[in-house]
mmCIF entry with sequence, helices, sheets and N, C-alpha, C, O atoms, coordinates in Angstrom:
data_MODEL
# 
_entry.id   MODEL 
# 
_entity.id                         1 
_entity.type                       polymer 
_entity.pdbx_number_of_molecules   1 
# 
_entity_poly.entity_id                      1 
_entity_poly.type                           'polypeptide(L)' 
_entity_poly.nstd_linkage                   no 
_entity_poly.nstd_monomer                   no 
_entity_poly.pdbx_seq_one_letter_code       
;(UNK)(UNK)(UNK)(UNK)(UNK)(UNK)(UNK)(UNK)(UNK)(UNK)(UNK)(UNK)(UNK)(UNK)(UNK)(UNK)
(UNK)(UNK)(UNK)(UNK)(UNK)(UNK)(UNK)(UNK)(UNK)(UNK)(UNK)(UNK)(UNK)(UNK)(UNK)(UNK)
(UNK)(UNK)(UNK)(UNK)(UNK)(UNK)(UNK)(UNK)(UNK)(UNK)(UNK)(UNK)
;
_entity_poly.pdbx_seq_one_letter_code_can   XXXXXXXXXXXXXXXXXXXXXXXXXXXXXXXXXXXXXXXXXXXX 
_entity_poly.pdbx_strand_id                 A 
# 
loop_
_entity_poly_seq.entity_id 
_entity_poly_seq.num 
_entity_poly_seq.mon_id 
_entity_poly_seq.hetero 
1 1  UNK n 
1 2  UNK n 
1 3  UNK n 
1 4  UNK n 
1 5  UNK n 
1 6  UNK n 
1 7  UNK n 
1 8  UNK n 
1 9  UNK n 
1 10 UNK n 
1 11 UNK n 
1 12 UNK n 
1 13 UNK n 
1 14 UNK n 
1 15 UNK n 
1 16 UNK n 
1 17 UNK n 
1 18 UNK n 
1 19 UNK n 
1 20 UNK n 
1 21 UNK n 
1 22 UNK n 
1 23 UNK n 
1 24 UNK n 
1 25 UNK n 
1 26 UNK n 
1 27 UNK n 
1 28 UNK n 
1 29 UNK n 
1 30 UNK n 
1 31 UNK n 
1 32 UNK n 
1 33 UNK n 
1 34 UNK n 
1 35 UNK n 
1 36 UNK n 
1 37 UNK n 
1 38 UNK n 
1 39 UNK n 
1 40 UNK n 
1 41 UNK n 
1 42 UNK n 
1 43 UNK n 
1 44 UNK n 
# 
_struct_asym.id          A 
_struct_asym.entity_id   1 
# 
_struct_conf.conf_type_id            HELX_P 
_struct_conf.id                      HELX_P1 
_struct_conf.pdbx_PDB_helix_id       AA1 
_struct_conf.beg_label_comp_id       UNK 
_struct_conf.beg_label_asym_id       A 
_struct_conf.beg_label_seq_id        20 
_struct_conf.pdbx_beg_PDB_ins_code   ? 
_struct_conf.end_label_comp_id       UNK 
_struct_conf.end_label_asym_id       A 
_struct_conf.end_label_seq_id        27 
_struct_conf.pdbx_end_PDB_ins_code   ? 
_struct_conf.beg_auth_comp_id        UNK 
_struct_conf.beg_auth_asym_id        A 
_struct_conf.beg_auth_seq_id         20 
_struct_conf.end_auth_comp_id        UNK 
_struct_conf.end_auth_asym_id        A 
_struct_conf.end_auth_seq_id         27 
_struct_conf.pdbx_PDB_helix_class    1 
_struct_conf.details                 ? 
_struct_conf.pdbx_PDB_helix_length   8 
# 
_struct_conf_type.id          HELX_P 
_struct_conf_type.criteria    ? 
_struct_conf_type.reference   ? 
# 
_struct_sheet.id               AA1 
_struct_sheet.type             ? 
_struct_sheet.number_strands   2 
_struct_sheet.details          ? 
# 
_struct_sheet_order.sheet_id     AA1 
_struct_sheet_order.range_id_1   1 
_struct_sheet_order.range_id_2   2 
_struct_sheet_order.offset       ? 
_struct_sheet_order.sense        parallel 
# 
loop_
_struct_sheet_range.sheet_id 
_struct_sheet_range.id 
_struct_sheet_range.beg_label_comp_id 
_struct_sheet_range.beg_label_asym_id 
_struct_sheet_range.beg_label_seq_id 
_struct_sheet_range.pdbx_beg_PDB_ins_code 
_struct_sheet_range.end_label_comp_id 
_struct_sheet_range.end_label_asym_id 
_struct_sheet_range.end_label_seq_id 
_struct_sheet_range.pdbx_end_PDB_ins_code 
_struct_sheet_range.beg_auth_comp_id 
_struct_sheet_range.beg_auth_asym_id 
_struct_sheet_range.beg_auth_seq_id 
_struct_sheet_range.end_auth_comp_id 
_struct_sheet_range.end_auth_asym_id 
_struct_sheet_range.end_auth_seq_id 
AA1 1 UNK A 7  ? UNK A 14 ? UNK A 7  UNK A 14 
AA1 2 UNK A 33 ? UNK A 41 ? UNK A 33 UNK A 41 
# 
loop_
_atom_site.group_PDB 
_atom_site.id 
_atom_site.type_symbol 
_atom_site.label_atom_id 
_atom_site.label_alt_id 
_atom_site.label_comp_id 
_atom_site.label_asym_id 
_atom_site.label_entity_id 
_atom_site.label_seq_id 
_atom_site.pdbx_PDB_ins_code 
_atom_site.Cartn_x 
_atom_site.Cartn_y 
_atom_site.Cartn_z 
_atom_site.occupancy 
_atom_site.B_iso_or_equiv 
_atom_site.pdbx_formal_charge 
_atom_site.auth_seq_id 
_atom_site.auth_comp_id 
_atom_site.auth_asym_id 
_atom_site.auth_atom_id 
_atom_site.pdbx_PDB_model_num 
ATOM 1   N N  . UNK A 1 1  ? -19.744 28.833 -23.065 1.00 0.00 ? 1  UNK A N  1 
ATOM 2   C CA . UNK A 1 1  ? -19.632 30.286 -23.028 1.00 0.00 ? 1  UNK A CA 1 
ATOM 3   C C  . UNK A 1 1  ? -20.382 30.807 -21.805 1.00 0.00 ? 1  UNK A C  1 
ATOM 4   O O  . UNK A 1 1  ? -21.588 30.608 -21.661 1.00 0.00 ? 1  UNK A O  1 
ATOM 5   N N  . UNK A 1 2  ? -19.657 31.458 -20.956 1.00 0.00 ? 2  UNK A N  1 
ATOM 6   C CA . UNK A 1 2  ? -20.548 32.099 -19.875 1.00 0.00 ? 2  UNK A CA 1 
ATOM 7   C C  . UNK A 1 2  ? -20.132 33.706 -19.864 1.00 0.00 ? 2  UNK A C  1 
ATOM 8   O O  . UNK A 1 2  ? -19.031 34.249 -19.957 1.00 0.00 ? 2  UNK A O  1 
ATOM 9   N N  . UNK A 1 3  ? -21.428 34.222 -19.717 1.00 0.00 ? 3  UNK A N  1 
ATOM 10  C CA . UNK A 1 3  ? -21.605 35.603 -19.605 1.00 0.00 ? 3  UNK A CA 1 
ATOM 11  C C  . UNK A 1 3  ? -20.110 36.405 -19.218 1.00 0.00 ? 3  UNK A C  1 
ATOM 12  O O  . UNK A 1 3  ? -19.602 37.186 -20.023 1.00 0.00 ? 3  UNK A O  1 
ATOM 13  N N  . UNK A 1 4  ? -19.523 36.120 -17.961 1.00 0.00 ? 4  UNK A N  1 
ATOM 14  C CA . UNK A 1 4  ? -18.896 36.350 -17.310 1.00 0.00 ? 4  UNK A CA 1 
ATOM 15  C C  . UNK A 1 4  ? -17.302 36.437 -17.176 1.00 0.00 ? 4  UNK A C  1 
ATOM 16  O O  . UNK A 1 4  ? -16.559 37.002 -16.373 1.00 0.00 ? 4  UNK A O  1 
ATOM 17  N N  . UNK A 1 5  ? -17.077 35.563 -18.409 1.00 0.00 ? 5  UNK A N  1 
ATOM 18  C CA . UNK A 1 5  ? -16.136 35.436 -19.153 1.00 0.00 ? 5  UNK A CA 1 
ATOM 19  C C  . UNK A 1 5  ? -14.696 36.417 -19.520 1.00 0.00 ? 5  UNK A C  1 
ATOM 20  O O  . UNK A 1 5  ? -14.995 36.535 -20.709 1.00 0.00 ? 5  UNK A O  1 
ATOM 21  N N  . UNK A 1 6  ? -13.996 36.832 -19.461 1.00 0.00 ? 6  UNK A N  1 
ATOM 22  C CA . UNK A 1 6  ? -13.188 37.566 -19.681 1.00 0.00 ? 6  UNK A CA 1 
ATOM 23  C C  . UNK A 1 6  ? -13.871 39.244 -19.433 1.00 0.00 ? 6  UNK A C  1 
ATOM 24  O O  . UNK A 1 6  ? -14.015 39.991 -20.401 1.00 0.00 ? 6  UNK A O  1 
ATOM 25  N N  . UNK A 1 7  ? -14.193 39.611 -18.220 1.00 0.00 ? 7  UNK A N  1 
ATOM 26  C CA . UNK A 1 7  ? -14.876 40.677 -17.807 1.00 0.00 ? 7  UNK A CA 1 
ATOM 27  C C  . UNK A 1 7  ? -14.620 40.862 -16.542 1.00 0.00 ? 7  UNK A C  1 
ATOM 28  O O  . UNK A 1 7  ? -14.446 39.887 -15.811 1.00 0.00 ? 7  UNK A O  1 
ATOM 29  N N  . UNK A 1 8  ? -14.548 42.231 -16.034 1.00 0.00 ? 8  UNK A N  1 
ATOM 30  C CA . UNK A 1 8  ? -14.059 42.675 -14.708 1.00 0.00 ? 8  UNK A CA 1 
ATOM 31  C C  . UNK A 1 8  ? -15.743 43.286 -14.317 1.00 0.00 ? 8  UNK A C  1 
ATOM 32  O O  . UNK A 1 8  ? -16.551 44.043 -14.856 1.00 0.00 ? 8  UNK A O  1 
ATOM 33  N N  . UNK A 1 9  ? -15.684 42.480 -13.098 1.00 0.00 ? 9  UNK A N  1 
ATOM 34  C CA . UNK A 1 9  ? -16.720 42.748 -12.013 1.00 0.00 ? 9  UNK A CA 1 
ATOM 35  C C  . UNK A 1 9  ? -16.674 43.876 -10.932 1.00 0.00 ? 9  UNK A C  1 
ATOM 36  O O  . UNK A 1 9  ? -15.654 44.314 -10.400 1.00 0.00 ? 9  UNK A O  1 
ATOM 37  N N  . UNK A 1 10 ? -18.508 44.433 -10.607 1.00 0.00 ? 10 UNK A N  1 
ATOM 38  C CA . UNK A 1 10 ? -18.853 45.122 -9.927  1.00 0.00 ? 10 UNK A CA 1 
ATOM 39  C C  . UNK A 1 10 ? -19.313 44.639 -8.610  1.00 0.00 ? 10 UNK A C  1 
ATOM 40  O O  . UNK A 1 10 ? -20.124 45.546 -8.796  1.00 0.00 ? 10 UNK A O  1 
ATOM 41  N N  . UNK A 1 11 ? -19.563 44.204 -7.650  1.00 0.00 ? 11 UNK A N  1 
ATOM 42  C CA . UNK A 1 11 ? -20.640 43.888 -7.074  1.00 0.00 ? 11 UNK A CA 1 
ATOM 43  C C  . UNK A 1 11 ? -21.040 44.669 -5.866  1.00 0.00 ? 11 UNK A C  1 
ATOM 44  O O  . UNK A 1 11 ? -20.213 45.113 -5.069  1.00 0.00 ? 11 UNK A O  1 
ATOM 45  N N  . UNK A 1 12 ? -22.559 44.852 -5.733  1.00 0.00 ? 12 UNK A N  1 
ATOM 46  C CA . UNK A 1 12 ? -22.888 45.652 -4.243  1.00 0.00 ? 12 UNK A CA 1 
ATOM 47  C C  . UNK A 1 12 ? -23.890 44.338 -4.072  1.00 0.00 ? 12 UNK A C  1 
ATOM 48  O O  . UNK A 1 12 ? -24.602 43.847 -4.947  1.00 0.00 ? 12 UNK A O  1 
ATOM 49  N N  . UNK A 1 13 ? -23.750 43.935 -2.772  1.00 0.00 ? 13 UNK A N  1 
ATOM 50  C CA . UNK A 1 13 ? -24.681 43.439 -2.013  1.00 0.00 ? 13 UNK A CA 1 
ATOM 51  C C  . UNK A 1 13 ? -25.363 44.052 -1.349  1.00 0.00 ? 13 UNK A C  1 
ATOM 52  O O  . UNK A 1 13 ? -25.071 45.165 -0.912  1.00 0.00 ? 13 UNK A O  1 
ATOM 53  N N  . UNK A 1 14 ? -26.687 43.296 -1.081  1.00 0.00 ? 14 UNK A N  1 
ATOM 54  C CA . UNK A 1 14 ? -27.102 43.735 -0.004  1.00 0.00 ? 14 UNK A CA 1 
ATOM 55  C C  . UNK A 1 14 ? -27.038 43.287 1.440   1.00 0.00 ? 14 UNK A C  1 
ATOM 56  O O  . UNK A 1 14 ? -26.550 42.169 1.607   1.00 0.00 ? 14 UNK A O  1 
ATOM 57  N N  . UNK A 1 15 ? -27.479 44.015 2.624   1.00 0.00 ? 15 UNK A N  1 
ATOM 58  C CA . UNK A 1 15 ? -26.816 43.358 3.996   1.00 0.00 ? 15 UNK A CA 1 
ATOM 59  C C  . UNK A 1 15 ? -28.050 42.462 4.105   1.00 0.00 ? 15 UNK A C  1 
ATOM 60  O O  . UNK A 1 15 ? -27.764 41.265 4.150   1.00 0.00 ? 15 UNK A O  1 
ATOM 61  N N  . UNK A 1 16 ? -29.692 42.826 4.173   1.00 0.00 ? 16 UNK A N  1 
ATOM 62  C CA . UNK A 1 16 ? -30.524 41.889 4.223   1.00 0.00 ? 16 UNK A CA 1 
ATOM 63  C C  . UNK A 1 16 ? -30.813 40.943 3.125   1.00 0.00 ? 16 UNK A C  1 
ATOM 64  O O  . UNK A 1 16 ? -31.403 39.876 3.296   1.00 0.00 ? 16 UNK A O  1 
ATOM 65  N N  . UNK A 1 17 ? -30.414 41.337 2.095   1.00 0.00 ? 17 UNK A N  1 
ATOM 66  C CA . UNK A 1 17 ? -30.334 39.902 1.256   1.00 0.00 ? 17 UNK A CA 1 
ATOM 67  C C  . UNK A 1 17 ? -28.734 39.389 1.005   1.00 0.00 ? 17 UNK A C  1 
ATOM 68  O O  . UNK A 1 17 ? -27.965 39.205 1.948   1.00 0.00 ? 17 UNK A O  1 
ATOM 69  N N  . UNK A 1 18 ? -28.434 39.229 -0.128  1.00 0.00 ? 18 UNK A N  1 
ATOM 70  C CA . UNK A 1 18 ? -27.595 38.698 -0.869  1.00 0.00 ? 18 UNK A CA 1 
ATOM 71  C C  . UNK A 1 18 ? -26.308 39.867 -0.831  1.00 0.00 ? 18 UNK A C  1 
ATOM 72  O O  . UNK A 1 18 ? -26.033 40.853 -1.514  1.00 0.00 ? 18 UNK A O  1 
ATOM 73  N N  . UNK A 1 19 ? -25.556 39.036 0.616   1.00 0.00 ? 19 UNK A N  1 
ATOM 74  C CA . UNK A 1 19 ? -23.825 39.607 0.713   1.00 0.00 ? 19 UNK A CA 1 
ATOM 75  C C  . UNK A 1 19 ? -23.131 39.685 -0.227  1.00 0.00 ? 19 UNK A C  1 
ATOM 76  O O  . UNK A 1 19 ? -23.003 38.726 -0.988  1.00 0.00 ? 19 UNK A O  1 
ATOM 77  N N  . UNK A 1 20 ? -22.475 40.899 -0.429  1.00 0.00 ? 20 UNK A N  1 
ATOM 78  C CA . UNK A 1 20 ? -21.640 40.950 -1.952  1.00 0.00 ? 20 UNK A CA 1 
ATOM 79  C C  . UNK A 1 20 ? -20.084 39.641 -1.709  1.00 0.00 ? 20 UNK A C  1 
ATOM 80  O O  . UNK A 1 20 ? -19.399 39.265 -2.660  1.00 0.00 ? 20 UNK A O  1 
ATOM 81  N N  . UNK A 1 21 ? -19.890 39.243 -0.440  1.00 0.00 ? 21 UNK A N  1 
ATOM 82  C CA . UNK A 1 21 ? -18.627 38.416 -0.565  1.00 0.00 ? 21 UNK A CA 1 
ATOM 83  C C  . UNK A 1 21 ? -19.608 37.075 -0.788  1.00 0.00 ? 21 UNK A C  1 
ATOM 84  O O  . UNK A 1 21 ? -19.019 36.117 -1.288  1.00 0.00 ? 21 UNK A O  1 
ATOM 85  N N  . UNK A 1 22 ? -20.805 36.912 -0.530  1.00 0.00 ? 22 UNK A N  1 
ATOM 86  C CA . UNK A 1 22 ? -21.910 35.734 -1.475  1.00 0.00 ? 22 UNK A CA 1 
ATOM 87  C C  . UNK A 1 22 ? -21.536 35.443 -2.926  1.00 0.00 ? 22 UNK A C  1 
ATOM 88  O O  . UNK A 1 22 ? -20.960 34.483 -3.437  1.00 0.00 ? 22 UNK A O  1 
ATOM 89  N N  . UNK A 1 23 ? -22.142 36.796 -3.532  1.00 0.00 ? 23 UNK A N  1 
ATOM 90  C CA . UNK A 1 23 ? -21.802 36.911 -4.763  1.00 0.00 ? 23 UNK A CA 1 
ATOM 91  C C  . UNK A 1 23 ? -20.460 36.855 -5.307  1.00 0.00 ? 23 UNK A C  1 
ATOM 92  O O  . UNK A 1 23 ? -20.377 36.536 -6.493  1.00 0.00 ? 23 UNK A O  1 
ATOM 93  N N  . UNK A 1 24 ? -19.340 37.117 -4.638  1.00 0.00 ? 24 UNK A N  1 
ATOM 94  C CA . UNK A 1 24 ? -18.095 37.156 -5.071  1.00 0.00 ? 24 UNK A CA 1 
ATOM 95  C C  . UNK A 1 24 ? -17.660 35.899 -4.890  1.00 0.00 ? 24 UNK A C  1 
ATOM 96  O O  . UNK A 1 24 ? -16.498 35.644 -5.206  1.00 0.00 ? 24 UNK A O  1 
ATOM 97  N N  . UNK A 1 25 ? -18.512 34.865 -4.346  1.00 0.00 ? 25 UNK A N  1 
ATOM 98  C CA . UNK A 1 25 ? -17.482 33.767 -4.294  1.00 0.00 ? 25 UNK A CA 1 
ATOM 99  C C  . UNK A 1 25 ? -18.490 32.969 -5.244  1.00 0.00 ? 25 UNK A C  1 
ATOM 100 O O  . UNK A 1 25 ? -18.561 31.777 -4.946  1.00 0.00 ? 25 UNK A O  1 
ATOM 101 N N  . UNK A 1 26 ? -19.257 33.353 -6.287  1.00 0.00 ? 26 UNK A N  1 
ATOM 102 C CA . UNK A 1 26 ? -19.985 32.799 -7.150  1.00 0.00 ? 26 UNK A CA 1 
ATOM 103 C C  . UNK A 1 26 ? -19.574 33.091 -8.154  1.00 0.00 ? 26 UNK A C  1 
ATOM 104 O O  . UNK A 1 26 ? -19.818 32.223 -8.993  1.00 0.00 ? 26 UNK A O  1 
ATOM 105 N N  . UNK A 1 27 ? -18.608 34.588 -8.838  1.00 0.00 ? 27 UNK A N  1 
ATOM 106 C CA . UNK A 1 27 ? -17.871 34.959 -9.510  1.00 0.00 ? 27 UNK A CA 1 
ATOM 107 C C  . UNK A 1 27 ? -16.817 34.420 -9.620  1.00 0.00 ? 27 UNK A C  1 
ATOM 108 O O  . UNK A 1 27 ? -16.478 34.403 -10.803 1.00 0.00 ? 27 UNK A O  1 
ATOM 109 N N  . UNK A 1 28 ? -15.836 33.781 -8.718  1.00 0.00 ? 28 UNK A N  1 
ATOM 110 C CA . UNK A 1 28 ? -14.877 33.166 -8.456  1.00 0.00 ? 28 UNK A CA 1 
ATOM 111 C C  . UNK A 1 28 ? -14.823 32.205 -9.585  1.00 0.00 ? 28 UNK A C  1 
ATOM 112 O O  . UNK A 1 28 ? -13.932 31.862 -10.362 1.00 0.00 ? 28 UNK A O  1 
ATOM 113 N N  . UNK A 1 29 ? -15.940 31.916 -9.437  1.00 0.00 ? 29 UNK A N  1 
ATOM 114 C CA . UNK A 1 29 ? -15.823 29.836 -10.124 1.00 0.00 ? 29 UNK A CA 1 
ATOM 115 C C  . UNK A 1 29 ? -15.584 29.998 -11.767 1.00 0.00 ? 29 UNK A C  1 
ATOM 116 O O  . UNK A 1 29 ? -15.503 29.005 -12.491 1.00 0.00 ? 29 UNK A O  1 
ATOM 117 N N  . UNK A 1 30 ? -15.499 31.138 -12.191 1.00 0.00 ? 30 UNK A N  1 
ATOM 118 C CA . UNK A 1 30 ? -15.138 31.518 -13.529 1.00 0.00 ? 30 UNK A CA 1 
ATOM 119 C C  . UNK A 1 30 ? -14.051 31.951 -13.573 1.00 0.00 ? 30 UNK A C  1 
ATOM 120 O O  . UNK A 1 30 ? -13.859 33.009 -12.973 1.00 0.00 ? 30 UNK A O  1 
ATOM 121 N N  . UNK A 1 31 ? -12.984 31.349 -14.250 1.00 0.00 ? 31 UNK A N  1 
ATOM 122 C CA . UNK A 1 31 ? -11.962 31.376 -13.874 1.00 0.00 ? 31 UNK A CA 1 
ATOM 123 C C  . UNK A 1 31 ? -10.871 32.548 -14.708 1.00 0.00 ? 31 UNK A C  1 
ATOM 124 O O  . UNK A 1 31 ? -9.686  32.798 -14.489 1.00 0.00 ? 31 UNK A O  1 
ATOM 125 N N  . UNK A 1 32 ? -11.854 33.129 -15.758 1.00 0.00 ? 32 UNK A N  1 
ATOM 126 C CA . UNK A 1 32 ? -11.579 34.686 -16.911 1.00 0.00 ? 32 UNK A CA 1 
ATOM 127 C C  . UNK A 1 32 ? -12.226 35.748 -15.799 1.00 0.00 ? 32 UNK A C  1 
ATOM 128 O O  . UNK A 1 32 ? -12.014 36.908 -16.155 1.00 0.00 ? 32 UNK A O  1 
ATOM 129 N N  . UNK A 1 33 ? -12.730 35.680 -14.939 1.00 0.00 ? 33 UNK A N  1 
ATOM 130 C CA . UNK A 1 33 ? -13.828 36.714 -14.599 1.00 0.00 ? 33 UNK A CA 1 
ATOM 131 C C  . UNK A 1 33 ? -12.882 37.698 -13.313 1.00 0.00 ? 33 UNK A C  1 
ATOM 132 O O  . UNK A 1 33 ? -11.984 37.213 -12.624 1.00 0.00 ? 33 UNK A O  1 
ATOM 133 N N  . UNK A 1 34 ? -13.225 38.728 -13.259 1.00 0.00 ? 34 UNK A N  1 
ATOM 134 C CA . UNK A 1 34 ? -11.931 39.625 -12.554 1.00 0.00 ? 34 UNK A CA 1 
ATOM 135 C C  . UNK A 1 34 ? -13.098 40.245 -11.451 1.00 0.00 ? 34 UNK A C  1 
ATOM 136 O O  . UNK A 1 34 ? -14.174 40.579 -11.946 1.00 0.00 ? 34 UNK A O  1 
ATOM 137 N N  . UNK A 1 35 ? -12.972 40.354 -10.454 1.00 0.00 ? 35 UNK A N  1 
ATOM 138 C CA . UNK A 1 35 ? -13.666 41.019 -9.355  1.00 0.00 ? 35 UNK A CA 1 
ATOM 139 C C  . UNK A 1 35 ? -12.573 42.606 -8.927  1.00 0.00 ? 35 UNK A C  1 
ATOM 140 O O  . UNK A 1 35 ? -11.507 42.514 -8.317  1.00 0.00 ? 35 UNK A O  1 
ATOM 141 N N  . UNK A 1 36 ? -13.073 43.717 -9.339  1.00 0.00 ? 36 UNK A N  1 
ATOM 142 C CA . UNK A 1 36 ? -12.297 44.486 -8.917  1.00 0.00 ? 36 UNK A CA 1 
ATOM 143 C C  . UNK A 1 36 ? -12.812 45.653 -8.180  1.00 0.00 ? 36 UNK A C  1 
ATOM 144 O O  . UNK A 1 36 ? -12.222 46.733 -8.172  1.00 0.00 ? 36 UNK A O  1 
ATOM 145 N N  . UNK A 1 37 ? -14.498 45.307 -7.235  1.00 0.00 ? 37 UNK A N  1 
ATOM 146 C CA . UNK A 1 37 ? -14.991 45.930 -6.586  1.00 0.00 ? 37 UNK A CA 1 
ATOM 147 C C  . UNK A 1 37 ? -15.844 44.807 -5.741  1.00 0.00 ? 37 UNK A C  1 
ATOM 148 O O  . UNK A 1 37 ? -16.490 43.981 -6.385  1.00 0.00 ? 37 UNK A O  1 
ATOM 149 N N  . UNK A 1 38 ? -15.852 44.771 -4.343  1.00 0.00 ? 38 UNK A N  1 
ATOM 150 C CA . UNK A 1 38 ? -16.965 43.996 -4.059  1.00 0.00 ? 38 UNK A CA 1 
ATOM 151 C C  . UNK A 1 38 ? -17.294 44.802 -2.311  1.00 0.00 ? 38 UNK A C  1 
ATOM 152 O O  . UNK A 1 38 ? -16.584 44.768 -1.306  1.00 0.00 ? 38 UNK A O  1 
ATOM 153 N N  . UNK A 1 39 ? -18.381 45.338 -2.494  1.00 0.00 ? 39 UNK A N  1 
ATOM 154 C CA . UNK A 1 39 ? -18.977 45.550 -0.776  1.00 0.00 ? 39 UNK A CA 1 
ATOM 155 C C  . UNK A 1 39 ? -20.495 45.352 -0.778  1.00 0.00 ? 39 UNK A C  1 
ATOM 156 O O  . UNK A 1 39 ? -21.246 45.221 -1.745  1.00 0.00 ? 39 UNK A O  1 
ATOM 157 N N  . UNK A 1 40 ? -20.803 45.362 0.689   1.00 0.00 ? 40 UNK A N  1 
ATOM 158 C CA . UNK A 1 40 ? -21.980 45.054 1.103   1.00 0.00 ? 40 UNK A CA 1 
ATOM 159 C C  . UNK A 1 40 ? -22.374 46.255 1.079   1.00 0.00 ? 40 UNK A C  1 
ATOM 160 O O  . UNK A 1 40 ? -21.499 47.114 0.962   1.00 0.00 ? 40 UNK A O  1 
ATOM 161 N N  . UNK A 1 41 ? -23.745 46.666 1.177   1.00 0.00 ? 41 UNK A N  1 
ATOM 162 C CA . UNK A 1 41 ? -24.154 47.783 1.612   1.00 0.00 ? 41 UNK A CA 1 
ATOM 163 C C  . UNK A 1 41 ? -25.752 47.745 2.626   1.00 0.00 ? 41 UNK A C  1 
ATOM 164 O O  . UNK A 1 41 ? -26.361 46.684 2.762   1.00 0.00 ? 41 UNK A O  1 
ATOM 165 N N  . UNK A 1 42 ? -26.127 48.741 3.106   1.00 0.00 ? 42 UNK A N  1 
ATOM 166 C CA . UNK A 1 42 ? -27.481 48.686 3.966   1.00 0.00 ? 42 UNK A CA 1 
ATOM 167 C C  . UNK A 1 42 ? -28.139 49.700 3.242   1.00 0.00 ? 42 UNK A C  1 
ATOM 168 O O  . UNK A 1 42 ? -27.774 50.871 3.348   1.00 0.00 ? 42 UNK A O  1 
ATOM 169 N N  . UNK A 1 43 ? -29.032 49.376 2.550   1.00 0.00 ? 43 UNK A N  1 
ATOM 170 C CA . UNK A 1 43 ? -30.158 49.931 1.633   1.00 0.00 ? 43 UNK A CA 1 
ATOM 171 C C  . UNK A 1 43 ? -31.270 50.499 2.610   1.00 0.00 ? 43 UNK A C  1 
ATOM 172 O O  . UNK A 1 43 ? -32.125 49.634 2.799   1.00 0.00 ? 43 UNK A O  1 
ATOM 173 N N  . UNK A 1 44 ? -31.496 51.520 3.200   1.00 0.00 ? 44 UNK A N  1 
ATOM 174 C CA . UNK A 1 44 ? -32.892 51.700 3.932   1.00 0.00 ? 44 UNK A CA 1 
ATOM 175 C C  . UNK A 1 44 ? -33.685 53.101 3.224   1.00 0.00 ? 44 UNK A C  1 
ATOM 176 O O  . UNK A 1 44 ? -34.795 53.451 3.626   1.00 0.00 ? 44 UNK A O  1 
# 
């Protein structure tokens, strides 16, 4: 059972840390899991 499971995804990255297309290709590997937002952003 993973969290992630039959659920549609948010993601904001950040530009100095953790790129949201990072995170989206970590979402990927679940193969129920729906990405239907993904950008980077610059937090200052």
């Amino acid at each position: 059972m993973n969290i992630l499971e039959n659920k549609k995804v948010i993601i904001i990255g950040d530009r100095d840390g953790v790129p949201g297309q990072a995170i989206e290709e970590c979402v990927k590997t679940v193969a129920s899991a729906e990405v239907v937002f993904s950008a980077t952003e610059c937090f200052v």
